[in-house]
C-alpha angles and dihedrals in degrees: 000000000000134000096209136006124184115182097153092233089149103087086243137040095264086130093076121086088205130031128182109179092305107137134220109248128202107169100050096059139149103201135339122019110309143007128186119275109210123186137171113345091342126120150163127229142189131200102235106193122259114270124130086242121070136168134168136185128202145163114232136183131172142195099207135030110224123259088228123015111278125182119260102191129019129195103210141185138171087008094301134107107245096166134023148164119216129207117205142196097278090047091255121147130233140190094234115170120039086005159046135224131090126214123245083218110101121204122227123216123245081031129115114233128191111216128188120197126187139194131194111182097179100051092028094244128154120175128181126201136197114209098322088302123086114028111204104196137176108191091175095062130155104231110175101185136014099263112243100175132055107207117183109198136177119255120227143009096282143020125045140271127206130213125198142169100004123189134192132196123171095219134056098279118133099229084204125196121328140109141247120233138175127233117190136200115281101182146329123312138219089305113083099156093109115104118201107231098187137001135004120035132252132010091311106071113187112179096076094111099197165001092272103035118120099177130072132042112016136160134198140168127194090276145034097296132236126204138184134207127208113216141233104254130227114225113212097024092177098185121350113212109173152005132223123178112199129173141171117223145151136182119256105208142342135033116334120263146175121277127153142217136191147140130276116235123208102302096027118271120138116249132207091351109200116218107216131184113210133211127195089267124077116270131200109208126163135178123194115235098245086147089055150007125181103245090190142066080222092051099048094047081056095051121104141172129256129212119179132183116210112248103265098011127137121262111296112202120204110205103167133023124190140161113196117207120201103195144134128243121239086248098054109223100056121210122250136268091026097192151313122287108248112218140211144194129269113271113207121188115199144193 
């Protein structure tokens, strides 16, 4: 189970707790619908939790070797770079920052890569591995604080690197090869009590135009409202690893108050339910799936998603719904540009 998984699946890099000039890509992609572009002294980072064990997993591709060697991913903590992996001019890898040891493996521009790196802070161990092959390892580092931040960052002056289908796990676990895909919502759940008062037809209403809109399509039902979502499916799941909701949602009106989302495991029950308060201004808000994870085609293909408005709370718009699925095809290595992101209409919940 992961700690973190980013496939910017979103449209955007709203994933991504900091951006520095880093942009979201969707033409340079390894699998799904997007990846980060990352040029000249940009980056993205994470926070990755706090734990003496660290490991993360990304796919990287670059159109330029640098012309000295210049850190591509960096654990951090306290503002300092505590662990890093170097690419250099011949497209080698090397342990930077905390270690020592460089790869025979060269890396080839305009190629996807998967690298493994990975942090001990107790025995003072860092590996690093090239897709699942050549291990490069210093188990004599010099690791002066427990990373808490993961930072991917461009090396060199000119050209661009790509970054795709992250995962993060605070232990010393190899995540492997996989992807991460979204799955949206394709229709209402097992919950059909909602009753639709103006506009639109059925349980997906789609003429609500924004965040702050108050008019328009509501529904609304004698309590606090609960609604459930079916999901796209994945054919050919190979072996699911890990779950993300994410969602997109805002309040329409009134004082702020509690509601909840989440998402609905194999018979139904609600897991890892976030409570969110909403202001009048779109959110984007996620929560990984530690309580479940669907084992089974079957299961996965059964899963939804749960929204719920607290009894006598103000109007709760959402906008985006995601699930994002981390697994590896039965085939290992997946192509690329899996498929197109299905859409939906906005579901508010009012009053």
């Amino acid at each position: 189970m992961a700690d973190e998984i980013l496939g910017m699946e979103t449209g955007d890099l709203s994933e991504w707790g900091t951006v520095s000039g880093a942009t979201y890509e969707s033409t340079t992609i390894r699998t799904g619908s997007g990846a980060v572009a990352i040029t000249g002294s940009n980056y993205v980072e994470q926070d990755a939790g706090a734990t003496n064990d660290q490991t993360v997993a990304f796919y990287f591709r670059t159109t330029t070797l640098p012309a000295s060697a210049a850190d591509i991913v960096v654990m951090r903590n306290g503002g300092v770079d505590r662990v890093s992996v170097q690419l250099n001019t011949d497209g080698t890898l090397s342990i930077g920052t905390g270690g020592s040891g460089t790869s025979s493996t060269a890396l080839s521009t305009g190629t996807w890569y998967l690298i493994e790196l990975q942090a001990d802070e107790s025995l003072q161990d860092i590996k690093v591995r090239i897709n699942e092959g050549e291990e490069i390892s210093d188990t004599s580092a010099s690791i002066a604080q427990q990373p808490r931040h993961v930072r991917f960052l461009h090396a060199g002056a000119s050209g661009t690197s790509y970054i795709d289908d992250v995962v993060v796990n605070n232990s010393l676990t190899y995540p492997g090869a996989g992807q991460i895909e979204a799955i949206r919502p394709d229709g209402e759940g097992t919950n059909t009590d909602w009753v639709v008062t103006s506009g639109g037809s059925g349980n997906i209403v789609t003429d609500v135009k924004d965040g702050s809109n108050t008019t328009g399509a509501e529904e609304t039902d004698a309590g606090g409202g609960t609604h459930d979502f079916t999901l796209e499916t994945i054919s050919s799941i190979g072996t699911i690893n890990g779950i993300k909701s994410c969602w997109i949602a805002s309040r329409g009106s009134g004082s702020g108050t509690t509601h909840s989302v989440g998402a609905l495991d194999d018979d139904g029950t609600p897991t890892n339910v976030a409570s969110i308060v909403l202001t009048t201004s779109d959110a984007y808000d996620d929560r990984i799936e530690s309580t479940y994870t669907p084992s089974t085609q079957a299961e996965l293909d059964r899963l939804e998603f749960q929204v719920v408005k607290s009894s006598g709370g103000r109007d709760m718009y959402v906008r985006e719904i995601w699930v994002m699925v981390w697994h590896t095809p039965s085939g290992g290595e997946p192509s690329t540009a899996i498929k197109d992101v299905i859409g939906y209409g906005v579901v508010p919940f009012a009053r």
